[in-house]
C-alpha positions in Angstrom: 12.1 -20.3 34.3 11.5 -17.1 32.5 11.1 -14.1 34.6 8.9 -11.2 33.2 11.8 -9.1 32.5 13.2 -12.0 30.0 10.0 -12.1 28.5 9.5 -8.2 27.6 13.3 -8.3 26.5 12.2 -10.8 24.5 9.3 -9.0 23.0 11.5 -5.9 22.7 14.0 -7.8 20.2 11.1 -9.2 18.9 10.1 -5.5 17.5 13.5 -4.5 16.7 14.0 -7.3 15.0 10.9 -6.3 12.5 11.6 -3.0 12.9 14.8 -3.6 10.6 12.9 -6.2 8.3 10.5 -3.8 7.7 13.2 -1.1 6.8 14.6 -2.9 3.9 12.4 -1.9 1.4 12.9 2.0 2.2 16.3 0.8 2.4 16.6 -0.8 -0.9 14.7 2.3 -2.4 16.9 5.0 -0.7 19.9 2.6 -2.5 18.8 2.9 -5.7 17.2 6.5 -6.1 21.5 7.2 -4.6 22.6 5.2 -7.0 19.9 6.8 -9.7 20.7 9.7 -8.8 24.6 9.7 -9.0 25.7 7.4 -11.4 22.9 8.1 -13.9 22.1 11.7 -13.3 25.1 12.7 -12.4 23.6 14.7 -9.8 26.1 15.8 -6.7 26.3 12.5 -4.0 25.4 15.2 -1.3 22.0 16.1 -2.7 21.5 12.6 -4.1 22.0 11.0 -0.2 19.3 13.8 1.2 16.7 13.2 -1.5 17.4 9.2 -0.9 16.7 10.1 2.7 13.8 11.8 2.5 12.4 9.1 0.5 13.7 6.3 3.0 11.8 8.2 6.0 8.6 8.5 3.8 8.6 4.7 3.2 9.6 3.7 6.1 7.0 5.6 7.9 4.0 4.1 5.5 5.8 1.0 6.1 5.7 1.2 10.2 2.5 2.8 10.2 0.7 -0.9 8.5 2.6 -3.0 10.0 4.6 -2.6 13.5 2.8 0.2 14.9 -0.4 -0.6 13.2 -2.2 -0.2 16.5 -1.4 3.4 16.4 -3.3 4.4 13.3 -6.4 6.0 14.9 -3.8 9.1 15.2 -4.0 11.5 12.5 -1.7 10.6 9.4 -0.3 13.9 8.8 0.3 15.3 12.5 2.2 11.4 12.6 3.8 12.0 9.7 5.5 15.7 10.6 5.9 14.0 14.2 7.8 11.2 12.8 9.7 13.8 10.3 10.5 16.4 12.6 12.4 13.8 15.1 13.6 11.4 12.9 15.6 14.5 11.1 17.9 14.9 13.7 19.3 11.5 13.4 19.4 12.3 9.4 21.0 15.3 9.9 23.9 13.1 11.7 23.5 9.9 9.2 23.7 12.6 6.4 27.1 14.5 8.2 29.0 11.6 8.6 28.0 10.5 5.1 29.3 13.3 4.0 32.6 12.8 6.2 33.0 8.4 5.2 33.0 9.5 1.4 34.4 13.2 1.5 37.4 12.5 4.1 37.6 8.5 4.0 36.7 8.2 0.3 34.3 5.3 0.8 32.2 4.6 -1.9 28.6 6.7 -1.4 26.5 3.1 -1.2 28.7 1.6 1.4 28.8 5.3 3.6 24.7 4.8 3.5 24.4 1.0 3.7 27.4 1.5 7.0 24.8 4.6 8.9 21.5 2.5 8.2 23.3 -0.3 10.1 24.7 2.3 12.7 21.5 4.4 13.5 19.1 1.1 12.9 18.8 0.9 16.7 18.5 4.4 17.7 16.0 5.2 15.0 13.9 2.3 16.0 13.8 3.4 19.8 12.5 7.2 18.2 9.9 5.4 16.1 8.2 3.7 19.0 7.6 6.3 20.4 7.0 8.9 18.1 4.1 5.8 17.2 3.2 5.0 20.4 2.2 9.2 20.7 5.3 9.3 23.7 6.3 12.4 22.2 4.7 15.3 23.3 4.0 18.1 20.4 4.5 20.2 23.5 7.2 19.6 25.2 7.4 22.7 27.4 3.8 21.5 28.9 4.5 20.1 31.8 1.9 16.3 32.4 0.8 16.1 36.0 0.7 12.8 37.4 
């Protein structure tokens, strides 16, 4: 027999589980504006990765917002949007740094550097999302909530 815990572990893979299904089109998109980008452009590999990324969070966030988190969309878009943004740039930030170390230091080829940190951060992005979705994030963090 099941005990609750089970079952909301269960729920909890559940949404991670979608969470990275859902990713793969901002995925595939952040792949191919990269690959755009450097190989066609011949733009720098450093610039190409943080325009891919920008687009990545952008789709992904549309993406979310319809489908796993759908029951959040009576907050306002734009405030979401900068929410979602603003946090989910730190973990950028570090995808884009060791991105920049895998194919700078390591030589790895620029797809497989972003196609390894999607895989690495997938988990730790997904546990921002919720709650940047599920309005867990305060936009004032210094307030202090009284229970």
């Amino acid at each position: 027999m099941r005990s609750a815990r089970d079952f909301l572990h269960l729920i909890e893979f559940k949404k991670i589980s979608l969470f990275l299904i859902y990713g793969i089109p901002g995925l595939l998109v952040g792949l191919a504006a990269n690959f755009a980008l450097v190989e066609i452009l011949n733009a720098n590999y450093a610039l190409a990765y943080a325009i891919a990324l920008l687009l990545q969070v952008t789709i992904n966030f549309i993406v979310l917002r319809q489908s796993l988190f759908k029951e959040h969309k009576h907050n306002s878009v734009i405030r979401s949007y900068l929410l979602f943004l603003a946090g989910i740039s730190v973990f950028r930030i570090i995808d884009w740094l060791l991105y920049l170390f895998l194919v700078d230091r390591l030589a790895w080829n620029f797809l497989l550097a972003q196609m390894f940190n999607a895989a690495l951060f997938a988990v730790l992005k997904f546990h921002y999302s919720k709650r940047s979705f599920t309005g867990r994030l305060s936009s004032r963090p210094w307030k202090r909530r009284e229970f």
